[in-house]
N, C-alpha and C positions, 0 to 999 in steps of 0.2 A: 135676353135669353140666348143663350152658346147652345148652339145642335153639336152635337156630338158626334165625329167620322162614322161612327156606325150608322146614324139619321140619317145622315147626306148621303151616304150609300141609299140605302134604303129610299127615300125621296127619289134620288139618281134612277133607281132601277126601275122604280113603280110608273116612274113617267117615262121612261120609257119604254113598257110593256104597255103603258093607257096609248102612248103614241101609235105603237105597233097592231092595237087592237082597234084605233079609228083610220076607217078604207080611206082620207081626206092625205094622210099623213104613213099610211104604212107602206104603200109602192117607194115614195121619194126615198124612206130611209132605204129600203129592202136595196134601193138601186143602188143609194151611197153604200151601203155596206160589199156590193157585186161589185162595184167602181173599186173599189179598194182592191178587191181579189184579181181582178184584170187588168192590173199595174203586171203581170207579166206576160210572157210571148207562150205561142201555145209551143210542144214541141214536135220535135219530126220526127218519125216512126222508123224504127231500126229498117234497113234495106231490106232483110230478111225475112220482115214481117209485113210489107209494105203490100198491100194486097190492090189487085189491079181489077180496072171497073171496061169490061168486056160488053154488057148490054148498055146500049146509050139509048133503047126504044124506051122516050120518056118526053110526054109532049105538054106544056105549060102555058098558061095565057096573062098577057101584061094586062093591066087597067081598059086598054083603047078593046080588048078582047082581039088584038091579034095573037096567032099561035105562035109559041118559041118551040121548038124542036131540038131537045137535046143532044139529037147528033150532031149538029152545027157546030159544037163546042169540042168534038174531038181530031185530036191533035192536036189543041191548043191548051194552054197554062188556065184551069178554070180554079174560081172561089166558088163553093157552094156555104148559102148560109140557112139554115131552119130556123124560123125567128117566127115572133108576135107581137104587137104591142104592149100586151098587157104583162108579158113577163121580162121580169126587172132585170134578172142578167142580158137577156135579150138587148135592152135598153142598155144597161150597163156599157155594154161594149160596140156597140151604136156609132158611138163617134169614132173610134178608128178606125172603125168598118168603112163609116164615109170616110177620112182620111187616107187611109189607104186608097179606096175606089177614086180619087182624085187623082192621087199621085201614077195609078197604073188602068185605067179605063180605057186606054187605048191600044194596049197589051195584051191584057190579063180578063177571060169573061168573067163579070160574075151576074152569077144567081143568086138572087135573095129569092126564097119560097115561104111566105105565109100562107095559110090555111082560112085567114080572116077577109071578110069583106072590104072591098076594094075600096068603099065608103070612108072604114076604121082606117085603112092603112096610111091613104090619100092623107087625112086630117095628123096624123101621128108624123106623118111627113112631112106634109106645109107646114107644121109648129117647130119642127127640129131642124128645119131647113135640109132635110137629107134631098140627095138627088138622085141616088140610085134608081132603075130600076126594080119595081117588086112583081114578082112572078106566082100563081095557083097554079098547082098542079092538077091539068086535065087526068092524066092517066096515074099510074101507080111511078111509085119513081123505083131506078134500079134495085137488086137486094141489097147490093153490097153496101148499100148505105145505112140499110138498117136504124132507123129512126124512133127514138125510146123516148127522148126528153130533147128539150130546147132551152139554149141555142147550140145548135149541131152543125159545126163546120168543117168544110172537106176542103185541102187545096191539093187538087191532082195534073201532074204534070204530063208535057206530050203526048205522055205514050199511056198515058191512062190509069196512072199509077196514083195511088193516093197516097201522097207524101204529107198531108198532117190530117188528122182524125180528132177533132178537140170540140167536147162536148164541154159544156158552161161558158161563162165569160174569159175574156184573154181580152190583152195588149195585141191587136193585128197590125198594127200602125208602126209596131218596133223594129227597131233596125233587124234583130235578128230576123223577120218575118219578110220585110225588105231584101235582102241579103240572101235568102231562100227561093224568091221570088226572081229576081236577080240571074240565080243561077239557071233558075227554070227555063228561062227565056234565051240563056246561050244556044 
């Protein structure tokens, strides 16, 4: 019996909407398909439009429940990231978030801010081997961050300027981001 290009379509699709609709198997695609879309660099925000982050009264606590104090972070090159485990772009772009944070952790702060239990984050970490530090925010974080959806990343230079603004997944780990990075720190 010969199935016919319209059947295999049809087969095609139906499995994978049945894939999409078992929780076992629908993060992994969701994240393959976010993987794909953060094969690019996030970009950087016309000078003109580049809006500067003036309250740094913003106080966050690591795993051990020591305080991090946001003003410690000004005047220098920071990454801000808004992330979760459980969301797939989030995950998606995970790994050149670590990559990056290898290549410049001696540099460059960064903040990762989850909203989840130290528990979830811990075990999402030892599985992915990430190293970063992950931060909860004790108090409210600045406005100018304005936080709608995740993953929300800021990277703001010296003087407090926020030079990229890239809500979903992105390539961080790409030369062009490197290169930005780079200049930040002349």
């Amino acid at each position: 019996m010969k199935l016919s290009k319209g059947k295999i379509k049809n087969i095609v699709f139906f499995t994978l909407i049945g894939l999409l609709l078992i929780p076992q198997t629908r993060q992994p695609i969701q994240v393959l398909l976010h993987k794909s879309l953060a094969l690019f660099s996030p970009s950087i925000i016309d000078e003109s439009n580049q809006i500067i982050v003036e309250d740094y009264n913003w106080i966050l606590k690591d795993e051990s429940g020591l305080s991090f104090n946001f003003k410690s972070t000004k005047g220098k090159v920071v990454l801000i990231n808004f992330w979760a485990t459980w969301c797939p772009p989030c995950i998606a772009e995970m790994s050149s978030m670590q990559a990056l944070y290898e290549d410049y952790k001696d540099v460059v702060e960064f903040v990762f801010v989850s909203d989840e239990k130290f528990s979830v984050i811990s075990k999402f970490m030892n599985e992915k081997e990430y190293t970063f530090k992950v931060y909860k925010p004790i108090s409210e974080y600045p406005n100018k961050f304005n936080i709608s959806s995740i993953p929300r990343t800021f990277l703001i230079d010296k003087s407090g300027r926020i030079i990229i603004d890239k809500t979903g997944a992105a390539n961080w780990n790409s030369e062009s981001v490197k290169e930005v990075i780079n200049d930040l720190l002349k």
